[in-house]
Structure formats: structure tokens, C-alpha cells
N, C-alpha and C positions, 0 to 999 in steps of 0.2 A: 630495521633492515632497510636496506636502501636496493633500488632494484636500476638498471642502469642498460642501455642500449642506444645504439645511431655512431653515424658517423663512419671514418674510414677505417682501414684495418691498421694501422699504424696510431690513430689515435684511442681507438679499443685498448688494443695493447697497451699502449701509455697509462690508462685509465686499468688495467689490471694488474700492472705493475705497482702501481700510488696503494692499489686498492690490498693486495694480498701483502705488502710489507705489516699491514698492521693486521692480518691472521687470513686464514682459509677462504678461498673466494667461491661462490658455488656457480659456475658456468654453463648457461647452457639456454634455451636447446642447442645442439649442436648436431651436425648431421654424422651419424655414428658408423657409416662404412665410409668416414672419410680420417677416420681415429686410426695412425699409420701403425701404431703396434697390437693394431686387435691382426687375427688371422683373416685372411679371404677381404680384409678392408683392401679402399684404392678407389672403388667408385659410389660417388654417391647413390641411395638406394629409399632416400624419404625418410628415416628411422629418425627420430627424436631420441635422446641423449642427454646424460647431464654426468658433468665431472664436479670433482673438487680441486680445485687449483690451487699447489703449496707453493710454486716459486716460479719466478719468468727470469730469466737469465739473459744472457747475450743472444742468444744461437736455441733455446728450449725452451722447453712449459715443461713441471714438476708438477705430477698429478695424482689421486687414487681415482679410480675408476670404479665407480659400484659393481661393473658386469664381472671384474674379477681381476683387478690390474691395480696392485697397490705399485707405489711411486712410479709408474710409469711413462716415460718421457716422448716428447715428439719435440718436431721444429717449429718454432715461431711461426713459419713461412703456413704450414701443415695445421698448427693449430688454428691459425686464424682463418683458414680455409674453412674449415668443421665449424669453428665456430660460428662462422655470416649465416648458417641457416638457410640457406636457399631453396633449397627442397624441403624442408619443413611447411608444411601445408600451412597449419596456425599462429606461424610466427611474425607478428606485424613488425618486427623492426631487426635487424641486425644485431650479433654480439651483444645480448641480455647477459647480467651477474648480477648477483644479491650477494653482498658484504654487509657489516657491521652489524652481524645479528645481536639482539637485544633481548635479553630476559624479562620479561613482564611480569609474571610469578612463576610458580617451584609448582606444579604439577605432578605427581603420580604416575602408572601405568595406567594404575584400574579407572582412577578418574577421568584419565585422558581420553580411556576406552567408552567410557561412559559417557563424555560428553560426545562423542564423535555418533552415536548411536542415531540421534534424531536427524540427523546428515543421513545417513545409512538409508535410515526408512527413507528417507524424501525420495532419493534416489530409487530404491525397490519400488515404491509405489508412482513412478514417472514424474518426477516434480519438471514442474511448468516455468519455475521463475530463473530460469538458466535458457539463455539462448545457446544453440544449436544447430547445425546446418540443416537446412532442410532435407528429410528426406530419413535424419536419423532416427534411428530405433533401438530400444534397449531390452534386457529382461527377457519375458517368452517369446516376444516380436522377434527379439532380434536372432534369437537360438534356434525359432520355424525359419525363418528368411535365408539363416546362414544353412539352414539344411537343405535348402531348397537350390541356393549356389553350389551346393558342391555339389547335389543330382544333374545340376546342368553342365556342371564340368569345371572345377576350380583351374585361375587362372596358373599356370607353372612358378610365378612370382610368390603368390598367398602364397601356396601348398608349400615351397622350400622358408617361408617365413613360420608356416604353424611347425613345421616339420624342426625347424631350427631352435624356433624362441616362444610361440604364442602358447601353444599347448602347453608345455613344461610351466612357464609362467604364471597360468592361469590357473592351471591344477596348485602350485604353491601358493599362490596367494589365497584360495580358498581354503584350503588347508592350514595356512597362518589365520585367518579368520573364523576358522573353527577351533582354534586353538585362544584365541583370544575372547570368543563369546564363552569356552567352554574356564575360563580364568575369572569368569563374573557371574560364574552358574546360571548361564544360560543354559543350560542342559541342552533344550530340544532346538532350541536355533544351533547350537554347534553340530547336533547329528545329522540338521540337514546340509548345512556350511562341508561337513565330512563327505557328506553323500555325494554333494556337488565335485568337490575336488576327485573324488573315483572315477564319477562320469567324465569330467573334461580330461585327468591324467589316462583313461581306457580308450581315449582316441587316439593316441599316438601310436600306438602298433597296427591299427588299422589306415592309419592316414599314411605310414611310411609303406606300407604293402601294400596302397591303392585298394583299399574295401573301403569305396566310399559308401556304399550301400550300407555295411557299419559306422561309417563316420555320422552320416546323415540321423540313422536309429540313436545314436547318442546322444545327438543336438537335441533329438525330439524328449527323449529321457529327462535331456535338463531344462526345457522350456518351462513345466510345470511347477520346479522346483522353488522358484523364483517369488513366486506369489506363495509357497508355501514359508518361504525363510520370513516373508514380511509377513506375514500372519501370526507365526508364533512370535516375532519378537514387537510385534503390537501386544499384545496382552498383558 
């Protein structure tokens, strides 16, 4: 896999073009309210992004979109905008793509799932060997701190981002995680991975009706859960 960025918006392009004639380029970050055929897109808004790019043409980019946009097109001029990344807080360089993905071996699901586990833990349990901005917090830190933002009064910005995309998100992806623990009979780490996704998907009626007072009771619900997921699947 070859990963690629720099330079101007004209030689990106060039270099995306060379690159997706010989198969699927994966694009990105890219800033995702500036993607001209999503709805309510047009102004940048910070959002990280990533497409898959099938064709660049004269005048268009030929794309799927994971948020839910198969072959979906914009202009050259439009794509290259999304893609410089500007507002992307972590992005050191302009117009990033990885091509030429390479098979090293034949993998499984279950085996995949199993190696990825020891990752897992490290993460539940704070691992130290990843730098970080300062300041960040993860797990039950981060679920008190964020309960404690919305008692002081979430900014109009977050609130229409959980309202939109985070909540929904976050509640499936632990739900996809209890479903993959519960695929390798993990039993008791899937029913807390379950647990987790009820609490984060049961904010959303409260966070759209302004009960933040339930929002907040939620976050606290799930802080503790955090050290229980890494405990049973330490064992």
C-alpha cells in the first residue's frame, strides 16, 4: 500500500488519476460538508471523511461514499477543495490516498477478530505508547467530563453533530462489537458491549428534547461500563 500527499491541487489530481486507472484509490481525509452531493454540505464544518475513488474524468471524480452515496459524482474543481483537508485538525499534509493495496496473507473473520483483541485491551486499559494531545481522555474519564459539558451547557455546534451523527454512530458500533465478541463466545464481554450500545443509542431522545439532565444520567451509566468490558475480556 503506498500512501501519498503534498503538493498543489492540479498535481494531486494528476497523481489520482495515474493512480486509480490501475483500481480503487482510497481518499482522504477529506472535509466532509464540503462533499457537493451530500445534503446540507457547501460549508466546511471540521468533519473527517474518506471515500473510495473509481474514476477522475475531464469535468468529475467517480466515487462510493461509505455515509451512503454509491457512485456518486462531483467536480474536479469541488473535489479537490474536500480533499486539501484544511480544517482537518490532524491532517499534516494535503490530498492523502493509499493505492496499491497488497495482500500479505488470507485471514479469516474470527482470526482477524482475535488478533485485533490485544489492541482492544490496550486501549480499554489507557495505553501510553500513542501520543495524544494533550489534555485527552478516554473511557470513564472521558464519559464524567462529557457529562459534565453538557450540565454546563453544550455548545449549539456538538449538540446538532450528536444529534445528527455521533450518537447513532456510536450506539452501532458497539453493537457491531457485541456482535463480534458474541461470534468468538465471548459471552460476557458481548452483554456488556450490548449494554453499552442501549445506553449511548437511549441518549438520543433525550439529547433531541433538550433533557440534558437525562443526557448527562446516561454518560454517568456508561463510564463504569468501560473497566468492566476490560475485565471480563482480560480473563
Amino acid at each position: 500500500m503506498r500512501a501519498r500527499g503534498r503538493g498543489t491541487a492540479a498535481e494531486a489530481l494528476d497523481r489520482l488519476r495515474r493512480a486509480v486507472a490501475a483500481g480503487p484509490v482510497l481518499a482522504g481525509p477529506l472535509e466532509m460538508g464540503l462533499l457537493a452531493f451530500q445534503p446540507g454540505s457547501g460549508k466546511a464544518v471540521g468533519a473527517d471523511h474518506y471515500l473510495v475513488v473509481l474514476e477522475v474524468g475531464d469535468g468529475t471524480v467517480l466515487v462510493h461514499d461509505p455515509q451512503g452515496y454509491p457512485y456518486a459524482t462531483l467536480s474536479v474543481d469541488a473535489f479537490a477543495e474536500a480533499w486539501r483537508g484544511e480544517s482537518v485538525a490532524y491532517l499534516d499534509r494535503p490530498f492523502r490516498m493509499r493505492h496499491r493495496f497488497v495482500r500479505r496473507e488470507r485471514v479469516g473473520p474470527e482470526e482477524a477478530l482475535r488478533r485485533s483483541l490485544p489492541a482492544g485491551l490496550a486501549w480499554l486499559g489507557g495505553r501510553t505508547d500513542v501520543a495524544v494531545p494533550p489534555g485527552t481522555l478516554g473511557q470513564a474519564e472521558a464519559a464524567e467530563r462529557t457529562a459534565e459539558l453538557v450540565e454546563a451547557g453544550l455548545d449549539p455546534e456538538i449538540r446538532g453533530l450528536w444529534e445528527a451523527f455521533a450518537v447513532r454512530v456510536g450506539a452501532r458500533r458497539l453493537n457491531d462489537l457485541a456482535a463480534c465478541l458474541s461470534s468468538l463466545g465471548l459471552d460476557a464481554g458481548a452483554a456488556v458491549a450490548a449494554e453499552q450500545a442501549r445506553i449511548v443509542g437511549g441518549l438520543q431522545g433525550p439529547l433531541v428534547a433538550g433533557d440534558d439532565v437525562a443526557v448527562a444520567a446516561g454518560l454517568r451509566r456508561l463510564a463504569p461500563t468501560y473497566e468492566r468490558l476490560r475485565a471480563v475480556l482480560s480473563r
